[in-house]
C-alpha positions as CSV (number, residue, x, y, z in Angstrom):
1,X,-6.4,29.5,20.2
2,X,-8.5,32.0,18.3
3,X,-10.3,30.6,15.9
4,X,-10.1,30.8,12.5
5,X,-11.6,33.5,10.2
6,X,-13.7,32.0,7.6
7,X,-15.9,33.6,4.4
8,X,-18.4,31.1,5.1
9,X,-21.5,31.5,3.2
10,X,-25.2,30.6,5.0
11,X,-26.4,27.0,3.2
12,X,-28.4,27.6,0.2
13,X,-28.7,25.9,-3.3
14,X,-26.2,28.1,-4.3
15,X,-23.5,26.9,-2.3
16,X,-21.2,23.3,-2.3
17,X,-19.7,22.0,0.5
18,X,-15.4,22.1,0.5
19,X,-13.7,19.9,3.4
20,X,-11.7,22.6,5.3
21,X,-8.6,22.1,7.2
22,X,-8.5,24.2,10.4
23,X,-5.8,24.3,13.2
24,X,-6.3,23.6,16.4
25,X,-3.9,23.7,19.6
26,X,0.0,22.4,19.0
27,X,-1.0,18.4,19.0
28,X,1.5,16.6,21.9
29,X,4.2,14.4,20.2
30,X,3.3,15.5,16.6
31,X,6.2,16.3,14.4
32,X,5.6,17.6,10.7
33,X,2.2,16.1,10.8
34,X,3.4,12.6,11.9
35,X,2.5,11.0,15.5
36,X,6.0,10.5,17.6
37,X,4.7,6.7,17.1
38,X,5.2,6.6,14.0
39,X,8.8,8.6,14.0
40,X,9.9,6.2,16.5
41,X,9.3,2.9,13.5
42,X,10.6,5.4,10.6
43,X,13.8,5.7,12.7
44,X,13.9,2.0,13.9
45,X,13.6,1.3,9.8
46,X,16.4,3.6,8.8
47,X,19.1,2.3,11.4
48,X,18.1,-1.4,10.4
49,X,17.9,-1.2,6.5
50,X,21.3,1.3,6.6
51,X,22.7,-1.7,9.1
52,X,21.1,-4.2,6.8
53,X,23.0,-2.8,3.7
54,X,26.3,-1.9,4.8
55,X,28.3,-5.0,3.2
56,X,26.7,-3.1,-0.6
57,X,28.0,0.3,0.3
58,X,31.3,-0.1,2.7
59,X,33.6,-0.2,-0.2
60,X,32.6,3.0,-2.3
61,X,31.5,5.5,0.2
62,X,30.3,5.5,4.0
63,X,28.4,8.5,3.0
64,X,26.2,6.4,0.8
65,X,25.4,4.8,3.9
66,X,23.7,8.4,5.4
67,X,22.0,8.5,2.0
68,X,20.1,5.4,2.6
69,X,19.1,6.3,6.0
70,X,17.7,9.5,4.7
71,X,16.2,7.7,2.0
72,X,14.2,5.4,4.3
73,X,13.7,8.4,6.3
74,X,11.9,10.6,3.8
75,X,9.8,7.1,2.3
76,X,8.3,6.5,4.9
77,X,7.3,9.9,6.5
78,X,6.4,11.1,3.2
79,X,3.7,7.8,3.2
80,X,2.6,8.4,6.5
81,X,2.3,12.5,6.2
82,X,0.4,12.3,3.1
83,X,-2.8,11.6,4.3
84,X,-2.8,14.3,6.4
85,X,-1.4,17.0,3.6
86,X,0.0,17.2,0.5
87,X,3.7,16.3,1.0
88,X,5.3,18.6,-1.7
89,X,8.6,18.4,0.2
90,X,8.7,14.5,0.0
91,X,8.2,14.4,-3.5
92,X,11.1,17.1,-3.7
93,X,13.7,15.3,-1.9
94,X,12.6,11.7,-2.9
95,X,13.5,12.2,-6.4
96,X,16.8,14.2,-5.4
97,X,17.6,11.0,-3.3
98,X,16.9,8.9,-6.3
99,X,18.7,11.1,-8.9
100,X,21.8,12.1,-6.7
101,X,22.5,9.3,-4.5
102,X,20.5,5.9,-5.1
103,X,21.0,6.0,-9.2
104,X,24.7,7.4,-8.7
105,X,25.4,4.3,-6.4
106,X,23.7,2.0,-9.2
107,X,25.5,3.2,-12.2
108,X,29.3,3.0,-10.3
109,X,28.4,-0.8,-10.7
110,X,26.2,-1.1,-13.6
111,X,28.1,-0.1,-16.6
112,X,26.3,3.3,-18.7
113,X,25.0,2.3,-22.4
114,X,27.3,5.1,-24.0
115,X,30.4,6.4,-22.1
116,X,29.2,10.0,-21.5
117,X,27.0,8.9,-19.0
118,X,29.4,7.4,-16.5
119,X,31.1,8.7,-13.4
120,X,33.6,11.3,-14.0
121,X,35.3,11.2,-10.6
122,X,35.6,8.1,-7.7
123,X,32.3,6.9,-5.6
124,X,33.8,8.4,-2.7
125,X,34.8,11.7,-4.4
126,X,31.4,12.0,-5.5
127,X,29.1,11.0,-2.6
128,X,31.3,13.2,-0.2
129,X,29.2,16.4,-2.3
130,X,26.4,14.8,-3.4
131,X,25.0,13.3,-0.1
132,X,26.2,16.1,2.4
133,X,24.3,18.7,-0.3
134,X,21.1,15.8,-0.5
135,X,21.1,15.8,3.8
136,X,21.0,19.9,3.6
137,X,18.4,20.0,1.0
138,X,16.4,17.8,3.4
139,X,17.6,20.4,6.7
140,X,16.7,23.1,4.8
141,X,12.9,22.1,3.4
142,X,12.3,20.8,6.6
143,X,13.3,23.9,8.9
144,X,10.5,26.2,8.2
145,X,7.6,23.9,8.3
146,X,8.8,23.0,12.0
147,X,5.8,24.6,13.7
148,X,3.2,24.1,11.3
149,X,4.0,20.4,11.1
150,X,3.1,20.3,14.8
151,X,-0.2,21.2,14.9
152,X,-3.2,19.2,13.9
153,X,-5.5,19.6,11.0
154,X,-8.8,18.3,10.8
155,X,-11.8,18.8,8.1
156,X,-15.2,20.7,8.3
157,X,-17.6,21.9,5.5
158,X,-17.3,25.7,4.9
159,X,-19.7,26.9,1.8
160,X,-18.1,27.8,-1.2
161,X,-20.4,29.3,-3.9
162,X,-21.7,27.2,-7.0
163,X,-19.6,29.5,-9.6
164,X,-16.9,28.0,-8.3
165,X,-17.7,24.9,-9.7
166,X,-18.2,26.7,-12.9
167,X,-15.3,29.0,-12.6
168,X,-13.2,25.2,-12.4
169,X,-14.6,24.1,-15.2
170,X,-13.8,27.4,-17.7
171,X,-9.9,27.3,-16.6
172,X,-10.2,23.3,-17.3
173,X,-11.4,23.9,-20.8
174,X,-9.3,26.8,-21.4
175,X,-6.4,25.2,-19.9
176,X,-6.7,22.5,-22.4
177,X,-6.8,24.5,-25.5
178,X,-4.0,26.4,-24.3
179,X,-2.2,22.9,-23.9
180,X,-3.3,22.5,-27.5
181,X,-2.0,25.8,-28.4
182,X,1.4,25.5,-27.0
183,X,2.8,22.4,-28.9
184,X,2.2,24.2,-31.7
185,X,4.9,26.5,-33.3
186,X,5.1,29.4,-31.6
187,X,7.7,32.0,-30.4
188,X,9.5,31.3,-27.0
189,X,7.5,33.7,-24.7
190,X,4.0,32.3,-26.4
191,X,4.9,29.0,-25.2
192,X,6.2,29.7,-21.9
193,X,2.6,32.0,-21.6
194,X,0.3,29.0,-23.1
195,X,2.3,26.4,-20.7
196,X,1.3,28.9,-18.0
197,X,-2.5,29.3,-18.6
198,X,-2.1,25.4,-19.8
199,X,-1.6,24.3,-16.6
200,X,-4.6,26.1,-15.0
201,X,-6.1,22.7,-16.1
202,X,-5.0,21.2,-13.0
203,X,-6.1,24.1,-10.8
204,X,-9.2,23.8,-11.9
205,X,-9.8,20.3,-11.7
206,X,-7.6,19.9,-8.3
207,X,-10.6,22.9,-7.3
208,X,-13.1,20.7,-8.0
209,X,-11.5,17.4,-5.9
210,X,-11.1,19.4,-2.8
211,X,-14.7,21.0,-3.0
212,X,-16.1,17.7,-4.1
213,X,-17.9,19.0,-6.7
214,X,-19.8,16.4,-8.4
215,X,-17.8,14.8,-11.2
216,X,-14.4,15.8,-10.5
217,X,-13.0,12.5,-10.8
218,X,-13.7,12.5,-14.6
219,X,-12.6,15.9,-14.9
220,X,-9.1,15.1,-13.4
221,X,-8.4,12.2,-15.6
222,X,-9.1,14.2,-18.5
223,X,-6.6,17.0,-18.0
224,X,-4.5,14.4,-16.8
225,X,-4.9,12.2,-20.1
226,X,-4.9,15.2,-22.2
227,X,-0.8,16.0,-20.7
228,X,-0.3,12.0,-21.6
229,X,-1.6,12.3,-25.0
230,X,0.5,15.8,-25.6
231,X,3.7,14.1,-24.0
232,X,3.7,12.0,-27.5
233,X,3.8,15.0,-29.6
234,X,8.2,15.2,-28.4
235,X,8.4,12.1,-26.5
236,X,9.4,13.8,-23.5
237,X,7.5,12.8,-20.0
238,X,8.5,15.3,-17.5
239,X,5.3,17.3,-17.2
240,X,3.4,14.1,-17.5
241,X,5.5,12.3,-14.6
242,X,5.4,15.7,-12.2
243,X,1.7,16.0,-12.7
244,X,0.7,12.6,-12.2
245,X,2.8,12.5,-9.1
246,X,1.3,15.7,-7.3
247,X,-2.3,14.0,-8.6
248,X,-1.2,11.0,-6.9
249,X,0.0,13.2,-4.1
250,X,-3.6,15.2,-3.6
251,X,-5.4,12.2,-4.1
252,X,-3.7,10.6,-1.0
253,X,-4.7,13.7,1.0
254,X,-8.8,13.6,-0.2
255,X,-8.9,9.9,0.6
256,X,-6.5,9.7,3.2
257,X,-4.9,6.5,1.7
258,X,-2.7,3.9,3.9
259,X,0.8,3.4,3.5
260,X,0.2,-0.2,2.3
261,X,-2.3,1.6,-0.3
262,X,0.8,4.2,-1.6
263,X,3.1,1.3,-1.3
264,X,1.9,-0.4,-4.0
265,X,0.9,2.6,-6.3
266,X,4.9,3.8,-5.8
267,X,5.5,0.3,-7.3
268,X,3.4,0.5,-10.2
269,X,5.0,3.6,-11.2
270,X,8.3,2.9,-10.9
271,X,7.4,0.2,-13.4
272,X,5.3,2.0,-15.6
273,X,8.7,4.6,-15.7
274,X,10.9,1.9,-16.2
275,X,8.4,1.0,-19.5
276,X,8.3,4.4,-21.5
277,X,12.0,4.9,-20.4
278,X,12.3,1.2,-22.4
279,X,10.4,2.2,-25.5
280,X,11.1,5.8,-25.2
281,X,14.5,6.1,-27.2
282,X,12.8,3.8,-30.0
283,X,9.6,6.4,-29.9
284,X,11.9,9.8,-30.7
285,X,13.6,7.8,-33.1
286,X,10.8,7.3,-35.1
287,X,9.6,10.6,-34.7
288,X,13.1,12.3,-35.8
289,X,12.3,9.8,-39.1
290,X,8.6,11.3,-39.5
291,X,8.7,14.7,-38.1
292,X,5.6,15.4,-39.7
293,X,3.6,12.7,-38.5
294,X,0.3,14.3,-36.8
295,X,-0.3,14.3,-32.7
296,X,-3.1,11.7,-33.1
297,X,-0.7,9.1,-35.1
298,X,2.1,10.3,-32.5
299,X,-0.4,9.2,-29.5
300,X,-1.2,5.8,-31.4
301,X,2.3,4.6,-31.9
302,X,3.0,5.3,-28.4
303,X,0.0,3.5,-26.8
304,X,1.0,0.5,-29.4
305,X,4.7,0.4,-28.4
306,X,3.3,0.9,-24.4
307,X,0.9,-2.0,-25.0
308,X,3.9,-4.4,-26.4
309,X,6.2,-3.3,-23.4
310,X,2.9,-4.9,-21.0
311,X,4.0,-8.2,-22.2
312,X,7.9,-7.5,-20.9
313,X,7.3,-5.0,-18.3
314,X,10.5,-6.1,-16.4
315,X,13.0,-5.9,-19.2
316,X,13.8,-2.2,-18.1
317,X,15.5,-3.6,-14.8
318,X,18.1,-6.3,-16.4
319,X,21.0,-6.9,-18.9
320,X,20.6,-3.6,-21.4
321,X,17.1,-2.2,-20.2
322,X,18.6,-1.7,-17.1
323,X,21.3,-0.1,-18.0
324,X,19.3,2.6,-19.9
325,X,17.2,2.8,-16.6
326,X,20.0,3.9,-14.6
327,X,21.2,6.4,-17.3
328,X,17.7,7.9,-17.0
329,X,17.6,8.2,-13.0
330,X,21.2,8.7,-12.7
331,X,22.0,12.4,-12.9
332,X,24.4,12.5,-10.9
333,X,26.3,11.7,-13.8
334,X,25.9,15.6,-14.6
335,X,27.1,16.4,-11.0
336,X,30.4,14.2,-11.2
337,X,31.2,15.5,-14.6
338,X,31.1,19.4,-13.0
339,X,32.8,18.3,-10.2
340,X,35.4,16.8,-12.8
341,X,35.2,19.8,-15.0
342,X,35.5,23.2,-12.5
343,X,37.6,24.5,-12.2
344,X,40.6,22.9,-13.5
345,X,38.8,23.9,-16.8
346,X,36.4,26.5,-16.1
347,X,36.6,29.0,-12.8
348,X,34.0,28.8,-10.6
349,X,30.8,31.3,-11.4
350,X,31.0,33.3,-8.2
351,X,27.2,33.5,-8.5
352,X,26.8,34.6,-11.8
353,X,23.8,31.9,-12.7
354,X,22.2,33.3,-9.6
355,X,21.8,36.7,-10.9
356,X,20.9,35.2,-14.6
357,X,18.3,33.0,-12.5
358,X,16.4,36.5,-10.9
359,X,17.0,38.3,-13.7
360,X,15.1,35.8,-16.1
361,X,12.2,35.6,-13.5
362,X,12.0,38.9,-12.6
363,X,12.3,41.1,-16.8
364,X,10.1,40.2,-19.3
365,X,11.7,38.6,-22.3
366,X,10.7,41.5,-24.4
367,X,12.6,43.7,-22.1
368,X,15.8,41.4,-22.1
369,X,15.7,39.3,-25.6
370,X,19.2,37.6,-24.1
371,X,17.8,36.8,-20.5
372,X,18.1,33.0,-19.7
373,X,16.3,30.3,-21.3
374,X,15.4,27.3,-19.7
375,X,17.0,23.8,-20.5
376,X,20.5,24.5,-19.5
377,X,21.9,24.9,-23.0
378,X,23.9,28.2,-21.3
379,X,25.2,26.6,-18.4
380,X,25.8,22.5,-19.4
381,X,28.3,22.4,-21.8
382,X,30.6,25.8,-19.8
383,X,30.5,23.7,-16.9
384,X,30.6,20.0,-18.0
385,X,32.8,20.4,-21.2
386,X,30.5,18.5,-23.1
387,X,27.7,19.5,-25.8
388,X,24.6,17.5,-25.5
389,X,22.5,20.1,-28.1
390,X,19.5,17.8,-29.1
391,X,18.5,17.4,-25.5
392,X,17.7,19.1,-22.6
393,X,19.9,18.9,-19.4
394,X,21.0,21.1,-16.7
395,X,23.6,20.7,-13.2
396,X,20.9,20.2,-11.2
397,X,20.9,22.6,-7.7
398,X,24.1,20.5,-6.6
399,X,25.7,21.3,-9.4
400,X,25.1,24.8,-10.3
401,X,25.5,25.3,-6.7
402,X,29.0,23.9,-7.1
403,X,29.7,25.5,-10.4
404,X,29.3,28.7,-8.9
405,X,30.8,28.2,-5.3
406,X,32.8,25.1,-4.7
407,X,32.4,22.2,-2.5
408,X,31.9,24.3,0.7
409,X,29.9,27.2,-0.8
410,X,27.6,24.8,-2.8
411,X,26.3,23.4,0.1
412,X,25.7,26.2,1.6
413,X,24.4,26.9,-1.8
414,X,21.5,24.3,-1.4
415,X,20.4,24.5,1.8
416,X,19.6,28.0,1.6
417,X,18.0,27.9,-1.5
418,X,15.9,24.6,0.5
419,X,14.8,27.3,2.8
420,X,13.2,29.3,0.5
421,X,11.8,26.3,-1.1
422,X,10.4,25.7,2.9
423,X,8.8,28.9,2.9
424,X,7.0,29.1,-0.4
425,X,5.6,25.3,0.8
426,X,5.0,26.7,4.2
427,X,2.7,30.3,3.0
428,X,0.6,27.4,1.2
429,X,0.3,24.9,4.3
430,X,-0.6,28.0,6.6
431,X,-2.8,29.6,4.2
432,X,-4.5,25.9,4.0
433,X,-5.2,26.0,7.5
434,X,-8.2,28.8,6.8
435,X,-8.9,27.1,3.3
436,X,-8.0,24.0,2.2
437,X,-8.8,24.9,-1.9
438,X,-5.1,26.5,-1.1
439,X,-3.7,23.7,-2.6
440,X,-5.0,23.6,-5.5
441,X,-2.6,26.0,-6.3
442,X,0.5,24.6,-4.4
443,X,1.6,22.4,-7.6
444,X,0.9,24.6,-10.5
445,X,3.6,26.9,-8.5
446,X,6.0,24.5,-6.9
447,X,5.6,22.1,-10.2
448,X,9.5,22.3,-11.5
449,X,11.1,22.2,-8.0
450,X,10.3,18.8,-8.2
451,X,12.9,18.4,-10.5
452,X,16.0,17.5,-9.1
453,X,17.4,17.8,-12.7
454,X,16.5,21.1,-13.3
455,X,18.8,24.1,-12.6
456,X,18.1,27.5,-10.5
457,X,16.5,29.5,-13.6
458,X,14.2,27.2,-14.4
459,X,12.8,26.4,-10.6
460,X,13.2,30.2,-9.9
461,X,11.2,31.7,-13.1
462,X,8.0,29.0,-12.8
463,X,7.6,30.1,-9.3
464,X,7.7,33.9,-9.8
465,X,5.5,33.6,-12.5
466,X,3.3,31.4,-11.7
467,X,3.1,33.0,-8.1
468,X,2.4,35.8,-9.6
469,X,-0.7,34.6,-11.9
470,X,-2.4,33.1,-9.1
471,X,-2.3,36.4,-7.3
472,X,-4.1,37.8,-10.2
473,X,-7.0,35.8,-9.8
474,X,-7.5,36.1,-6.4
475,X,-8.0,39.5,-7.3
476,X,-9.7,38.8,-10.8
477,X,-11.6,35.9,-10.5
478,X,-14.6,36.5,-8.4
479,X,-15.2,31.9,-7.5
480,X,-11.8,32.7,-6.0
481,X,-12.0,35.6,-3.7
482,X,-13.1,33.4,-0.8
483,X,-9.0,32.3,-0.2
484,X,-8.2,36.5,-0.7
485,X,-8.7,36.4,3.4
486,X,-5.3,36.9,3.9
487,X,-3.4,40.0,3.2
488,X,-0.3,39.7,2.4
489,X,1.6,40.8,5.4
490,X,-0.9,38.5,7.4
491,X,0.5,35.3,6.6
492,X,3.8,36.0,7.0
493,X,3.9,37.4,10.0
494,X,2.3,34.5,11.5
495,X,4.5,32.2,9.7
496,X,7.5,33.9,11.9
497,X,5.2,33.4,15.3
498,X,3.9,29.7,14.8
């Protein structure tokens, strides 16, 4: 194989190292960056637990049972693959399995705290969507990365220069104040713009992990903390939760962390979620009673009521905690309820979110004041037939997919729009093979995709326009020239011949 065109500078006091990821030759019995070995046990696992669990599931729905298979499936690759690259797409489809399948199965035995949570339509109604349109999501983020998950990757020390370092820490401290900035009351676009440069945070300090630069460990719990502290100004954890998750993902990659290792830190979050989903309705409720209570009291009465919740961390997974749990991580709820609702009640879209979706990515707000706005107020209560106005929900890909297709279509629906998902994940793993500070920038664009919640205009606009701010400073930014090797019809021509 050719090698590999680097930008790498002679060694000098003006230079840090960056572990670099280069290609070699397709590795034998390698698939998606896991040995055939290890395939072989992942399998073994699946058929056994799915075997195992049959008696729980052979009543509501045999699809459930594909559901768990694919569930054990994508665990345990995702563990094993994650030492060896940042495993975007197992994060993607492990919280769709959650949200879609595993919390759907829960909550058709676990009764929902209030009503409009339960399941509009019967288990095997439901799962014979849901898990069909989970299995294509998995097809269809899996499909393109099927020759770049062969080969092997291995790490050397290119040069990068010392701005960089200093380039990482400007975006950090800007980042922040933009944070800052943006939970302040501002018009719509501001926001969206200061979330944007906001998150440039976690570029920068992501930068400085993979280059190594001294004192990156601090500089990632700070931006990190800073998101937990700014999560208490509306008592809503998304961006905390996704952030923390792709930290935990990169993290995994620099130290190359065993499964035993992400075993246990998957346990600890899924308790530490089940605690501020515990104490979380209590929190809004007292900030609805003191809306003008400042962000530093805001961040103190959280880190009390998280503190009292260490001395009952399990009451989120019995008797009523649990039952809030599952409302939480069941949205399939959402996707029942559409299933329910269209289109005995409300005809099918015939694509017309789509087009909102590029439309809203695509025109400035100033050019289109009545283009889409994120949190599904448009879309939830046309297709659903119910108004949830003080909170934000959407149909999820299955069921916008659904909404605007039917059964048939919507899958269809998904796995295509999986593909595309494939292939923005797949420009960043290829463009890692020449430089690995690639993915620094493969969660600030990807971030919302990870929500399984989320519908098509929200997942579609971040990754336009975030795509399109890190092409501005590869062209801008002088620290980040060294990944501008590539030009654009580069990549993607080898991404069609590897």
């Amino acid at each position: 194989m050719a090698a590999v065109r680097s930008s790498v500078l002679p060694p000098s006091a003006n230079t840090i190292q960056v572990p670099r990821a280069v290609s070699t030759s397709i590795q034998p019995g390698q698939w998606y960056f896991v040995a055939e070995s290890r395939w072989l046990i992942i399998i073994a696992l699946a058929v056994l637990v799915t075997c195992a669990t049959f008696g729980l599931y052979e009543h509501d729905s045999l699809w459930i049972g594909v559901g768990v298979a694919l569930a054990v499936v994508i665990g345990l690759h995702t563990a094993f693959a994650v030492s060896v690259v940042p495993w975007i797409p197992g994060l993607i489809l492990l919280v769709a399995l959650l949200q879609w399948v595993l919390g759907p199965w829960a909550a058709y035995h676990v009764p929902p705290f209030l009503p409009t949570f339960g399941m509009a339509i019967s288990a095997p109604d439901y799962f014979s969507y849901a898990v069909p349109a989970t299995l294509l999501l998995a097809i269809g983020l899996y499909l393109p990365l099927w020759g770049i998950g062969r080969r092997s990757v291995r790490r050397i020390a290119p040069k990068v220069p010392i701005d960089f370092a200093h380039t990482c820490d400007i975006m950090i401290v800007v980042g922040m104040i933009a944070s800052v900035i943006q939970v302040t009351p501002l018009p719509w676009t501001m926001q969206y713009t200061m979330l944007l440069v906001g998150y440039l945070s976690f570029v920068g300090a992501f930068g400085m992990a993979l280059a190594r630069a001294p004192g990156w460990q601090w500089r990632v719990a700070a931006v990190l903390g800073l998101r937990a502290v700014l999560t208490s100004s509306d008592g809503m954890f998304h961006d905390l939760l996704l952030w923390a998750a792709y930290t935990g993902t990169l993290l995994g990659f620099i130290y190359r962390w065993r499964v035993r290792t992400l075993v246990v830190l998957a346990a600890s979050a899924l308790l530490l979620m089940g605690m501020l989903n515990e104490l979380k309705l209590a929190y809004r409720t007292e900030i609805a009673e003191n809306p003008d209570m400042g962000l530093t009291d805001r961040a103190t009465i959280l880190g009390d009521a998280l503190a009292d919740q260490l001395h009952q961390p399990t009451a989120a997974f019995h008797d009523k905690g649990l039952s809030q749990t599952l409302a939480r991580v069941n949205q399939g709820w959402i996707i029942a309820r559409t299933l329910y609702w269209v289109p005995v009640r409300e005809p099918f879209a015939h694509g017309e979110t789509l087009v909102s979706a590029v439309r809203a990515a695509i025109l400035p707000r100033i050019l289109d004041p009545g283009k889409y706005v994120a949190g599904g107020f448009w879309y939830f209560e046309r297709f659903t037939g119910l108004s949830m106005r003080q909170v934000s929900m959407n149909l999820s890909l299955a069921g916008e997919m659904y909404a605007n297709f039917g059964r048939a279509g919507g899958l269809i629906g998904v796995f295509c729009f999986a593909v595309l998902l494939g292939l923005v994940y797949r420009a960043f793993a290829r463009w890692a093979v020449e430089n690995p500070l690639w993915w620094a920038w493969a969660p600030y664009v990807m971030l919302y995709t990870m929500q399984a919640e989320n519908g098509i205009g929200e997942a579609v606009n971040h990754v336009v326009k975030s795509f399109i701010v890190m092409i501005a400073f590869m062209f801008v930014v002088p620290a980040w020239n060294t990944l501008r090797v590539w030009q654009l019809r580069h990549p993607f021509r080898k991404l069609a011949t590897t």
